[in-house]
PyMOL CGO cylinders between C-alpha atoms (Angstrom):
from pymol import cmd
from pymol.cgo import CYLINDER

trace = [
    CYLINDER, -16.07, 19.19, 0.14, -18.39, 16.44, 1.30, 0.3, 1, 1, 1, 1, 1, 1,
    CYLINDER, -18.39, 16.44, 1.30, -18.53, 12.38, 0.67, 0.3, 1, 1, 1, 1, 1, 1,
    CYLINDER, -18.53, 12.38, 0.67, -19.46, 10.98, -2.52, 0.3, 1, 1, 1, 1, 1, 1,
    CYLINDER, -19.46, 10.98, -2.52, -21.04, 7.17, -1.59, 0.3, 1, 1, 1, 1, 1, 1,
    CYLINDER, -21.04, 7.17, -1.59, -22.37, 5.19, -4.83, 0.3, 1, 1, 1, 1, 1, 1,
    CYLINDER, -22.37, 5.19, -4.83, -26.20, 3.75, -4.29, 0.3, 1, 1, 1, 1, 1, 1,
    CYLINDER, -26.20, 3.75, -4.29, -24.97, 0.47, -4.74, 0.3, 1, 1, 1, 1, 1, 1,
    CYLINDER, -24.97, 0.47, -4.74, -22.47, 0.95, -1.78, 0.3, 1, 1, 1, 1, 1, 1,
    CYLINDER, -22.47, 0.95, -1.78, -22.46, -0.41, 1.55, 0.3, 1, 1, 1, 1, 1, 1,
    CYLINDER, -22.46, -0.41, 1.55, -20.99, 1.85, 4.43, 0.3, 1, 1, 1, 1, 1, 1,
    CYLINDER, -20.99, 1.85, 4.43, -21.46, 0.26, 7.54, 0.3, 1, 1, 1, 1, 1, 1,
    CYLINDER, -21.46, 0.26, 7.54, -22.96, 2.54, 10.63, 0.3, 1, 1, 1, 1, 1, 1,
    CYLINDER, -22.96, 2.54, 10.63, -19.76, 3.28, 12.53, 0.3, 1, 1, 1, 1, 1, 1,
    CYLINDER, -19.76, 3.28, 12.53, -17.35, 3.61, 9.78, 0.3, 1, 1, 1, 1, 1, 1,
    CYLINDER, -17.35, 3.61, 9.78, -15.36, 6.80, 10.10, 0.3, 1, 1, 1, 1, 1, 1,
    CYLINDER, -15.36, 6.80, 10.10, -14.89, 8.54, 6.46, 0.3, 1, 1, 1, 1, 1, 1,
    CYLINDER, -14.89, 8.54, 6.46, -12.54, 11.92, 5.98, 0.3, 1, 1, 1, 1, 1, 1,
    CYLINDER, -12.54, 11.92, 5.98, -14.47, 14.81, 3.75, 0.3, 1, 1, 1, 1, 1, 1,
    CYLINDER, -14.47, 14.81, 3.75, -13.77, 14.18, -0.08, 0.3, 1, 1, 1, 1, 1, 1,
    CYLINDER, -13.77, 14.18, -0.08, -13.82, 10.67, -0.15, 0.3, 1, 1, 1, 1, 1, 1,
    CYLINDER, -13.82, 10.67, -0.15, -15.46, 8.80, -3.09, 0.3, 1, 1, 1, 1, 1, 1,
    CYLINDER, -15.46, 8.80, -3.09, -16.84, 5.55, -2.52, 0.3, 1, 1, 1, 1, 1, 1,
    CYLINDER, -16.84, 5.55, -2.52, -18.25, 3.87, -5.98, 0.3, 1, 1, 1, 1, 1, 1,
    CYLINDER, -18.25, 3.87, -5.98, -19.78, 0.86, -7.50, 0.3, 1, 1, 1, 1, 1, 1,
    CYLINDER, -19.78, 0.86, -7.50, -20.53, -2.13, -5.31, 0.3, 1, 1, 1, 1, 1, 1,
    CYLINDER, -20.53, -2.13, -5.31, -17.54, -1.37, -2.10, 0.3, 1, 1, 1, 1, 1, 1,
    CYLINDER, -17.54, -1.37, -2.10, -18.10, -2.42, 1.39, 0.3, 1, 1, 1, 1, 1, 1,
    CYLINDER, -18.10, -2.42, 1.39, -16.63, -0.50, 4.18, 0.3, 1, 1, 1, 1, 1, 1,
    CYLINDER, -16.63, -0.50, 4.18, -16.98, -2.05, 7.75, 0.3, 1, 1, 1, 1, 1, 1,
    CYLINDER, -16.98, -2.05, 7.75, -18.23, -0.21, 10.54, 0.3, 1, 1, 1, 1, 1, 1,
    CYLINDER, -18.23, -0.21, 10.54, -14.99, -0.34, 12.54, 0.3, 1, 1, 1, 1, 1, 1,
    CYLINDER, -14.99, -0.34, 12.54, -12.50, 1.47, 9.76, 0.3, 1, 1, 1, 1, 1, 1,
    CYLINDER, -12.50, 1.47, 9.76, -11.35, 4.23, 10.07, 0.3, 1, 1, 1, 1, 1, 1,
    CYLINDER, -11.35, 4.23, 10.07, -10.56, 6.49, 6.92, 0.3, 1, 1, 1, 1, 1, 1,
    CYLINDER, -10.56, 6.49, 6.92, -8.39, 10.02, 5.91, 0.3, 1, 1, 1, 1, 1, 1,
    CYLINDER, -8.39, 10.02, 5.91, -9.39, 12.78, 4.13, 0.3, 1, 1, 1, 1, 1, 1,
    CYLINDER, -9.39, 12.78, 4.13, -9.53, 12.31, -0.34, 0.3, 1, 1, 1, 1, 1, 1,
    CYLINDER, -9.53, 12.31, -0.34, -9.64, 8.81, -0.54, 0.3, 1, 1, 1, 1, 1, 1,
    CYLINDER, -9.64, 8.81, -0.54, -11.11, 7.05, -3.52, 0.3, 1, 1, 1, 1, 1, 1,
    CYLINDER, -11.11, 7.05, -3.52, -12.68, 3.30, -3.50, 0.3, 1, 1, 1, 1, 1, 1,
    CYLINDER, -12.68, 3.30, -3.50, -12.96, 1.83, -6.60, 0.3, 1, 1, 1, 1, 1, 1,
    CYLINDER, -12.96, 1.83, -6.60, -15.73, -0.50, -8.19, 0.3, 1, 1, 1, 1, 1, 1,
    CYLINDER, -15.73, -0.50, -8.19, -15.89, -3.87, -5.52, 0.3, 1, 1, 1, 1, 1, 1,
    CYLINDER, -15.89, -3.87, -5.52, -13.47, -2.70, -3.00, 0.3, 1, 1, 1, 1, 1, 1,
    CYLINDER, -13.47, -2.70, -3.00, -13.92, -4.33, 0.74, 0.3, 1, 1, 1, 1, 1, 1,
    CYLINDER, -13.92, -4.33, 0.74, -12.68, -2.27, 3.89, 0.3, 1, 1, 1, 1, 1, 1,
    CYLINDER, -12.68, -2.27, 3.89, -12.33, -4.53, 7.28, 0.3, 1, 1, 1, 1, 1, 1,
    CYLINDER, -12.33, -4.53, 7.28, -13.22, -3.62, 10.77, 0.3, 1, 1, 1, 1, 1, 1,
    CYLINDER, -13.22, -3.62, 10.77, -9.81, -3.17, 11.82, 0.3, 1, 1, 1, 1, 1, 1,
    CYLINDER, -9.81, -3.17, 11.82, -8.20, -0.98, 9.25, 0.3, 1, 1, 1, 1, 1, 1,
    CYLINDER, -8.20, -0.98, 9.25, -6.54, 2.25, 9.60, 0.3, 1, 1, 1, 1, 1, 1,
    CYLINDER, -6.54, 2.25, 9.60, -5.83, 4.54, 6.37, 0.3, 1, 1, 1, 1, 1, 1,
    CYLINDER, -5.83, 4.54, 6.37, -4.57, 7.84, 5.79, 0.3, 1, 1, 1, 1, 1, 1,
    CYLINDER, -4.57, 7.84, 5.79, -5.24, 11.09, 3.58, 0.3, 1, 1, 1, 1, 1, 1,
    CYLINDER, -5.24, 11.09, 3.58, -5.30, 10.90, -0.17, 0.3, 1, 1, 1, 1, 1, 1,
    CYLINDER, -5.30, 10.90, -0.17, -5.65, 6.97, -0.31, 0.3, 1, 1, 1, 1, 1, 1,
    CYLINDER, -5.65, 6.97, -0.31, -6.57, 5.37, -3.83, 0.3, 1, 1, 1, 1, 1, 1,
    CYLINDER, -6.57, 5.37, -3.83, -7.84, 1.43, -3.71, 0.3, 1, 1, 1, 1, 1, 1,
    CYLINDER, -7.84, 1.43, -3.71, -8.37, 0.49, -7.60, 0.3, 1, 1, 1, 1, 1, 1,
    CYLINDER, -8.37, 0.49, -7.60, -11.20, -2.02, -8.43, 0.3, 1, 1, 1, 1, 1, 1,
    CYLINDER, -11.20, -2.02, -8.43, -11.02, -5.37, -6.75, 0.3, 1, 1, 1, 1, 1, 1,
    CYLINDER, -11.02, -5.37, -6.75, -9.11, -5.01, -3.78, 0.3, 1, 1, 1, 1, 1, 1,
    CYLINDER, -9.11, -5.01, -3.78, -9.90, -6.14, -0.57, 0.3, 1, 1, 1, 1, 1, 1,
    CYLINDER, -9.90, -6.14, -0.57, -7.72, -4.54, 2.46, 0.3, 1, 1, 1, 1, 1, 1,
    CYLINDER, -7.72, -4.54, 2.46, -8.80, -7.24, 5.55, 0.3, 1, 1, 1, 1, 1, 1,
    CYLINDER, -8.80, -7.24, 5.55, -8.65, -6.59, 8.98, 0.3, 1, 1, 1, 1, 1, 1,
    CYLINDER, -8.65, -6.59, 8.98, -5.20, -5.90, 10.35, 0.3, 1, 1, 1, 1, 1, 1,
    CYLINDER, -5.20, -5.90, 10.35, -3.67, -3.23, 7.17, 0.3, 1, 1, 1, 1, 1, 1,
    CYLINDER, -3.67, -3.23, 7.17, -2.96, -0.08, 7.62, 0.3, 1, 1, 1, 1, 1, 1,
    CYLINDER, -2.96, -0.08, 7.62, -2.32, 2.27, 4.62, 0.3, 1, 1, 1, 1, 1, 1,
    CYLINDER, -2.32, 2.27, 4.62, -0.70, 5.50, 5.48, 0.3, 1, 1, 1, 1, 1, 1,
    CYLINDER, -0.70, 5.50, 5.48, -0.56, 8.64, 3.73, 0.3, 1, 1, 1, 1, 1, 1,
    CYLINDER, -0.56, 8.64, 3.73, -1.01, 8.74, -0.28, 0.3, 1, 1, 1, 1, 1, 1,
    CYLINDER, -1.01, 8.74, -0.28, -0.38, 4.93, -0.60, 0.3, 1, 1, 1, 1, 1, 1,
    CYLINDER, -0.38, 4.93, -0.60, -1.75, 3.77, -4.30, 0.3, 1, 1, 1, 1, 1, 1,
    CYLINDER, -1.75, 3.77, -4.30, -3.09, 0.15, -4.38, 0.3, 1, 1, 1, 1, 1, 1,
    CYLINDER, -3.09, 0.15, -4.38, -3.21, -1.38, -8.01, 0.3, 1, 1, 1, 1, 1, 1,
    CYLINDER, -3.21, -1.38, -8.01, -6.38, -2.84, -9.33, 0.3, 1, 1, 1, 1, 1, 1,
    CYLINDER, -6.38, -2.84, -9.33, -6.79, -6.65, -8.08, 0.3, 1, 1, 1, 1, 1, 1,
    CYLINDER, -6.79, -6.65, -8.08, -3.85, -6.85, -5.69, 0.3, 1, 1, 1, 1, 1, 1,
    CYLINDER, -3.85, -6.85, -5.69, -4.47, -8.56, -2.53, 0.3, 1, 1, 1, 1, 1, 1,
    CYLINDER, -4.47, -8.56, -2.53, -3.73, -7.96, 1.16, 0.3, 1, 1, 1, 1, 1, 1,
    CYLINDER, -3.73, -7.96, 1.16, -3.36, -11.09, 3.51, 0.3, 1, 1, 1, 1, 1, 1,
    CYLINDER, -3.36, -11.09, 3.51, -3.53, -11.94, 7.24, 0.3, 1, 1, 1, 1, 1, 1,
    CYLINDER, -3.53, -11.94, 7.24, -3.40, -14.77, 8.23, 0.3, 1, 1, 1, 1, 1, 1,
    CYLINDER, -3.40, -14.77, 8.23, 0.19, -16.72, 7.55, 0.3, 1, 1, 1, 1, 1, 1,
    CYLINDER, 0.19, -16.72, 7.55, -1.04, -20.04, 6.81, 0.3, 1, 1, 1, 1, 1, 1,
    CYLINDER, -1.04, -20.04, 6.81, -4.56, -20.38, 6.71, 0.3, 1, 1, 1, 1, 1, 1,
    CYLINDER, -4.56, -20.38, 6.71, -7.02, -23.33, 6.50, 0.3, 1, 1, 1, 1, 1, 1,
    CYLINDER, -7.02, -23.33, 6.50, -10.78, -23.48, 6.55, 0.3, 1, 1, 1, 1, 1, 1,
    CYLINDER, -10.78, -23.48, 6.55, -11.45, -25.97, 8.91, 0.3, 1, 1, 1, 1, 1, 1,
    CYLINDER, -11.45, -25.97, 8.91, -8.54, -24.19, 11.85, 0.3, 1, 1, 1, 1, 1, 1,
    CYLINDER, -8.54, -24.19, 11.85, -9.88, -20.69, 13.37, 0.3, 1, 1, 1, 1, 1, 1,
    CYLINDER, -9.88, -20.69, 13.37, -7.20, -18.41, 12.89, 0.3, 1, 1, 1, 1, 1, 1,
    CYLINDER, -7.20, -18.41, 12.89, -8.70, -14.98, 13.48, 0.3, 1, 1, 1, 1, 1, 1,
    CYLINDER, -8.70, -14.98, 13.48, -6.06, -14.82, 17.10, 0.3, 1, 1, 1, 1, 1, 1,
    CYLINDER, -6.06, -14.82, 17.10, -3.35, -14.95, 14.97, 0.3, 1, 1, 1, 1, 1, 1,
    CYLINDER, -3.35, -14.95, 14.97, -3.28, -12.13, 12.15, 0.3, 1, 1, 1, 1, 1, 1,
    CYLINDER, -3.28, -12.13, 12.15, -0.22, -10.27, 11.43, 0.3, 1, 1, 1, 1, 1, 1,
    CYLINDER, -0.22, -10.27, 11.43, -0.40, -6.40, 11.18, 0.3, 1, 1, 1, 1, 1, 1,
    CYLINDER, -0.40, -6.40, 11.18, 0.50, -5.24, 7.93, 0.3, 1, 1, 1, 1, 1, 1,
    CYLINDER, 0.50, -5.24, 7.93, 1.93, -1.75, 7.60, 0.3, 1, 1, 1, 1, 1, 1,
    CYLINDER, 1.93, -1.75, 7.60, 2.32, 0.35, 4.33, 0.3, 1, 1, 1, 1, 1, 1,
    CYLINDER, 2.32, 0.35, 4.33, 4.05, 3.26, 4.58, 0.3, 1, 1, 1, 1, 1, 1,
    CYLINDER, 4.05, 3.26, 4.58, 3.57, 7.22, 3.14, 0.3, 1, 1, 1, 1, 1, 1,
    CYLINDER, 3.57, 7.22, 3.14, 3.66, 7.41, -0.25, 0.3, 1, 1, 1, 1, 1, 1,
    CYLINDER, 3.66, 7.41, -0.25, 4.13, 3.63, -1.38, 0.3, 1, 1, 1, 1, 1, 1,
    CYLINDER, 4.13, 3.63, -1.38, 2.69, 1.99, -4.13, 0.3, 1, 1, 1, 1, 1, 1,
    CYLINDER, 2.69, 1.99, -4.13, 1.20, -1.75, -4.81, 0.3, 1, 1, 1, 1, 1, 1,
    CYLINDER, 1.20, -1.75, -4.81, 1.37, -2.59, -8.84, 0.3, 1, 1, 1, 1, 1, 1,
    CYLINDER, 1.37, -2.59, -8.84, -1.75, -4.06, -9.83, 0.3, 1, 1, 1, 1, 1, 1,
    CYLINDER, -1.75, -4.06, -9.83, -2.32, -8.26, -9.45, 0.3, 1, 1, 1, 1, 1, 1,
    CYLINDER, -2.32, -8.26, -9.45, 0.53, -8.20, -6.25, 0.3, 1, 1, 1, 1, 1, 1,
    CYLINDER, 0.53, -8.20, -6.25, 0.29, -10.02, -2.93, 0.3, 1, 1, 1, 1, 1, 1,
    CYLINDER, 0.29, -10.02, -2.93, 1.18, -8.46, 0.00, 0.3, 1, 1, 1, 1, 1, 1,
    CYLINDER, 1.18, -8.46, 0.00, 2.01, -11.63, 2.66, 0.3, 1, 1, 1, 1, 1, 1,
    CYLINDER, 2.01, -11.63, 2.66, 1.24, -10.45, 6.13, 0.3, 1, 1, 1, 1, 1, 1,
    CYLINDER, 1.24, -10.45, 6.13, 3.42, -9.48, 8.66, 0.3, 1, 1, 1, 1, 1, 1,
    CYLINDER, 3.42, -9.48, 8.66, 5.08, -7.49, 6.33, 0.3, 1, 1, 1, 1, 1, 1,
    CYLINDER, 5.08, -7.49, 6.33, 6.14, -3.56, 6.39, 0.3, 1, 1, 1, 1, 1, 1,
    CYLINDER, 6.14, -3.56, 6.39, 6.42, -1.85, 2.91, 0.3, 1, 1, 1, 1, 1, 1,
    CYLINDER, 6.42, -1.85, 2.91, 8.88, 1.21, 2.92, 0.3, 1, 1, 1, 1, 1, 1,
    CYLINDER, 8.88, 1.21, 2.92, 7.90, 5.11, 1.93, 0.3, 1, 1, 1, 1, 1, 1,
    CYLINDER, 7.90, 5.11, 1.93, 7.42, 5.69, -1.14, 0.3, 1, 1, 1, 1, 1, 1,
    CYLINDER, 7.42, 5.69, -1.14, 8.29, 2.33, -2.12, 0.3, 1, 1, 1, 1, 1, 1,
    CYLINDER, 8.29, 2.33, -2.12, 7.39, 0.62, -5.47, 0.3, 1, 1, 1, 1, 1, 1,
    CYLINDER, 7.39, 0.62, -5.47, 5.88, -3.10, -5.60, 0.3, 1, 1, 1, 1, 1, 1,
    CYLINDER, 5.88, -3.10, -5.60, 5.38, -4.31, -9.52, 0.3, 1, 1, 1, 1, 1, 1,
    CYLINDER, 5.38, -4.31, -9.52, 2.75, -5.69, -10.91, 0.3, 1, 1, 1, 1, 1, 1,
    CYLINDER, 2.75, -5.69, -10.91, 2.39, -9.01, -10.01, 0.3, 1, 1, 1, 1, 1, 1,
    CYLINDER, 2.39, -9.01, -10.01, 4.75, -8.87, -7.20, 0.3, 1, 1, 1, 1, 1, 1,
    CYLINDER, 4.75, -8.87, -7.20, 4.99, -11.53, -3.97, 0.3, 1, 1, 1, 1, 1, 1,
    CYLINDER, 4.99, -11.53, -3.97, 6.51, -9.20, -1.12, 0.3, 1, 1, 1, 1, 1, 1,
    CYLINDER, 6.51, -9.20, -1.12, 6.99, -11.59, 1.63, 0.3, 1, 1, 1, 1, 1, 1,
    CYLINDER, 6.99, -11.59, 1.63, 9.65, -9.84, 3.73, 0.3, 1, 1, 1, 1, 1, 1,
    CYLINDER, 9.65, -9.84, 3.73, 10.01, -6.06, 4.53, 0.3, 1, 1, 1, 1, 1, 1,
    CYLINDER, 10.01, -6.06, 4.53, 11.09, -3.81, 2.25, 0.3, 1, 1, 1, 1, 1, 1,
    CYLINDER, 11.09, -3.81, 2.25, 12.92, -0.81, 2.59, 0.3, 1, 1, 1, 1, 1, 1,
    CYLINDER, 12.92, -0.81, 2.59, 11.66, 2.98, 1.72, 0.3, 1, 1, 1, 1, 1, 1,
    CYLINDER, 11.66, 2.98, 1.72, 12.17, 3.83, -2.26, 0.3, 1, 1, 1, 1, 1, 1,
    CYLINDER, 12.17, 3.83, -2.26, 12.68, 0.09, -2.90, 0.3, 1, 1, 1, 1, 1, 1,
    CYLINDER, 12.68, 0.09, -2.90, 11.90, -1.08, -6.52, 0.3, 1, 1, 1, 1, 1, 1,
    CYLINDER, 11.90, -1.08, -6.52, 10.43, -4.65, -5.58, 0.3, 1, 1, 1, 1, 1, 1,
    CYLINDER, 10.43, -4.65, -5.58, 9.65, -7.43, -8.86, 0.3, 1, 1, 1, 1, 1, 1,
    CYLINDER, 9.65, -7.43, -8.86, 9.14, -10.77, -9.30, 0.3, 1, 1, 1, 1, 1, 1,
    CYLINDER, 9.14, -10.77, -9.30, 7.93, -13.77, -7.02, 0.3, 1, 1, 1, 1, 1, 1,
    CYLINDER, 7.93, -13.77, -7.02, 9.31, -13.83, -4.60, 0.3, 1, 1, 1, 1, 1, 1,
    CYLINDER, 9.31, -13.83, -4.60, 9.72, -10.04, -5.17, 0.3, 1, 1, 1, 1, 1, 1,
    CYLINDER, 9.72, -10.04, -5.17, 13.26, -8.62, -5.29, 0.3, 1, 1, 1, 1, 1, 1,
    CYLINDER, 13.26, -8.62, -5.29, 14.86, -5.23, -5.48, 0.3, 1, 1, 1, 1, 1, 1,
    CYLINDER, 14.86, -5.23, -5.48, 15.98, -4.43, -8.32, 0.3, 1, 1, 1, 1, 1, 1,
    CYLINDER, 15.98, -4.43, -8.32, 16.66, -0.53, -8.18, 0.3, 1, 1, 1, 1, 1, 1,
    CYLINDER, 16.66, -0.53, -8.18, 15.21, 2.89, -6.02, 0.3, 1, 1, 1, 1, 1, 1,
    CYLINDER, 15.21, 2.89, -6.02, 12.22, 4.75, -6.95, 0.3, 1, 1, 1, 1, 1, 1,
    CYLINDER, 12.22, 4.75, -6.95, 11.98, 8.94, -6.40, 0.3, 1, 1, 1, 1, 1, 1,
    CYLINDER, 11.98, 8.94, -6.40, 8.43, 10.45, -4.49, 0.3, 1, 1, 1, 1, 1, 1,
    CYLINDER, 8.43, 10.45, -4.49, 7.83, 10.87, -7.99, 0.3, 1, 1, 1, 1, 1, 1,
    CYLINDER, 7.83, 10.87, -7.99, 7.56, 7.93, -8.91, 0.3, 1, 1, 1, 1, 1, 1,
    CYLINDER, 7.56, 7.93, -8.91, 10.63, 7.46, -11.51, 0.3, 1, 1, 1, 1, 1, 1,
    CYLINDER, 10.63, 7.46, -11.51, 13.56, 5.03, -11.17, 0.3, 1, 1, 1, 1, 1, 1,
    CYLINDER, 13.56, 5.03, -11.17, 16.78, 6.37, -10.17, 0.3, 1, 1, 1, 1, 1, 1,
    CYLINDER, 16.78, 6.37, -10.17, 19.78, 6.05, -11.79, 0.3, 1, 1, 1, 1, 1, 1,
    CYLINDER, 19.78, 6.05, -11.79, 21.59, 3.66, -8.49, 0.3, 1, 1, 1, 1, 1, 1,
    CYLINDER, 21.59, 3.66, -8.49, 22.49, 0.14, -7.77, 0.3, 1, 1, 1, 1, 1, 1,
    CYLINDER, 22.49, 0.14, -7.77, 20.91, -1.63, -5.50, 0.3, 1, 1, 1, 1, 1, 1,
    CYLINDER, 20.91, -1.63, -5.50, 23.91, -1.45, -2.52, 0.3, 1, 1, 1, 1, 1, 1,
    CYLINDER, 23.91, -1.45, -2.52, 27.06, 0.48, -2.69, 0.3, 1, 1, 1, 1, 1, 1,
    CYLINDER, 27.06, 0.48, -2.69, 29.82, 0.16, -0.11, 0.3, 1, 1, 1, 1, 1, 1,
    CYLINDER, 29.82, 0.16, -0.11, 30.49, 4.00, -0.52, 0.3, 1, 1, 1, 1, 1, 1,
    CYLINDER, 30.49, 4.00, -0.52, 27.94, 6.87, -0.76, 0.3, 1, 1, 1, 1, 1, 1,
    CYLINDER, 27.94, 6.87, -0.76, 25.89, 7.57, -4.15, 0.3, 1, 1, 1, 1, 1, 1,
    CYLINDER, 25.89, 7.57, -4.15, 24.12, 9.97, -5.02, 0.3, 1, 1, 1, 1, 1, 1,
    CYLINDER, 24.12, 9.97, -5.02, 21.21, 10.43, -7.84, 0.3, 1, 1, 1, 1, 1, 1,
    CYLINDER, 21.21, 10.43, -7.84, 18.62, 13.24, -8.85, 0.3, 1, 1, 1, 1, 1, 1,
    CYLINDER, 18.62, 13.24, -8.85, 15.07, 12.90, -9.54, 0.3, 1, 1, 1, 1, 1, 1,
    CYLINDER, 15.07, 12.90, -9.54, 14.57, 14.32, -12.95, 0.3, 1, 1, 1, 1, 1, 1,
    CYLINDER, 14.57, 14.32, -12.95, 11.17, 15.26, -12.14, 0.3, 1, 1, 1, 1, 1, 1,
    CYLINDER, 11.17, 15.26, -12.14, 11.53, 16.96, -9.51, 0.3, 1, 1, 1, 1, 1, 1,
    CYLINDER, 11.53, 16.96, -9.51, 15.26, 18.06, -8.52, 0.3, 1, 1, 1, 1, 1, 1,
    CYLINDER, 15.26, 18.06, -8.52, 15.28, 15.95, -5.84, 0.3, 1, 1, 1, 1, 1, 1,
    CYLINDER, 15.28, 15.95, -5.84, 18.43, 14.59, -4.24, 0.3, 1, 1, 1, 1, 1, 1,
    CYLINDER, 18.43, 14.59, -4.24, 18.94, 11.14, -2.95, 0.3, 1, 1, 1, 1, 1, 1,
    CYLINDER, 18.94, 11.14, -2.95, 21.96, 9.40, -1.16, 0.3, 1, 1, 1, 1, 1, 1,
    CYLINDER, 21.96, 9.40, -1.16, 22.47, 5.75, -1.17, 0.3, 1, 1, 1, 1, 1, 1,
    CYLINDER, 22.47, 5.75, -1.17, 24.94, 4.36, 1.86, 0.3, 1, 1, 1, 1, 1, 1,
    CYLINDER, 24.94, 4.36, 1.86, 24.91, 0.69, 1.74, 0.3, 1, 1, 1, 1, 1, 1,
    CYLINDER, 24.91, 0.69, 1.74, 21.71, -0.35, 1.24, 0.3, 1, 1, 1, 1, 1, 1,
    CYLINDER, 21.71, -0.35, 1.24, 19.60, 2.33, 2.35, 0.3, 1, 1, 1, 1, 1, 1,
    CYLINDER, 19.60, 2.33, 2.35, 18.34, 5.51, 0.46, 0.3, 1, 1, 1, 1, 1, 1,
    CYLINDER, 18.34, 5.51, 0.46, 17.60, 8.72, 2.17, 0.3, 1, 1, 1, 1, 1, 1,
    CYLINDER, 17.60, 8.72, 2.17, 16.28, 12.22, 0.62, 0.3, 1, 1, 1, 1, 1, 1,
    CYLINDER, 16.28, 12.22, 0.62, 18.65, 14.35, 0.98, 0.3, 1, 1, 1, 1, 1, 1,
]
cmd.load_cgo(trace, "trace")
């Protein structure tokens, strides 16, 4: 394997890049990140100084992941969603002391056009819609819609809804149809099983 970097690219001396990544049209990575193996870059993607990301990351076009993300393993961010960090910024009031980290965990994924507020942790393998405002944690295999975002349902590794409430005051279980996978909700939290 080896790097594929776009002429029109700009990687920064310094920034660390994991064999088979692909870099393409018109993305800036900083010299301070620090990227996994198979990660993909799409057209006008910007990578701060102080940004961590796993293996097997995909950034669509248009996304900018600032300083103070990190993306885990085989997180998916939609085309034109947008990472914060700063809480409540202003031009003319230096904030740059003040970010909050922002942590997505393995496996989620961020629907194309949502905001991710800082400060914020995003479950495994959990599902933001498009267009969704996540401005408090949210839980692994959470289904998240809407603005503000709520959950509305559980999501499998695969990627398909399960057949659950949201909270049940005695154990459920579902299958992944996909897959076979088993999953057990207690309360309001889902664990593979």
């Amino acid at each position: 394997m080896s790097i594929t970097i776009h002429p029109s690219a700009i990687v920064d001396d310094g920034a660390q890049l994991g064999d088979g990544c692909r870099v393409w049209h018109f993305v800036h990575i900083s010299a301070g990140a620090r990227i996994g193996e198979r990660c993909s870059f799409g057209q006008n993607v910007y990578v701060g100084n102080d940004v961590a990301i796993g293996n097997n990351v995909k950034i669509q076009n248009n996304v900018s992941v600032y300083d103070a993300v990190t993306l885990e393993d085989d997180v998916f961010c939609g085309p034109s969603m947008v990472f914060t960090n700063v809480y409540n910024p202003r031009s003319a009031v230096a904030r740059k002391d003040e970010y909050r980290r922002t942590l997505v965990k393995q496996g989620a994924t961020l629907g194309a056009n949502s905001t991710i507020v800082c400060g914020t942790t995003i479950g495994r393998h959990a599902f933001i819609g498009a267009g969704a405002v996540i401005n408090r944690d949210v839980p692994d295999f959470a289904l998240m819609v809407g603005v503000p975002a709520k959950q509305i349902g559980w999501m499998s590794r695969f990627g398909e809804k399960l057949a659950l409430p949201v909270k049940s005051a005695e154990p459920v279980e579902a299958t992944c149809p996909h897959t076979g996978d088993r999953y057990r909700l207690t309360g309001q939290q889902l664990t593979l099983i």
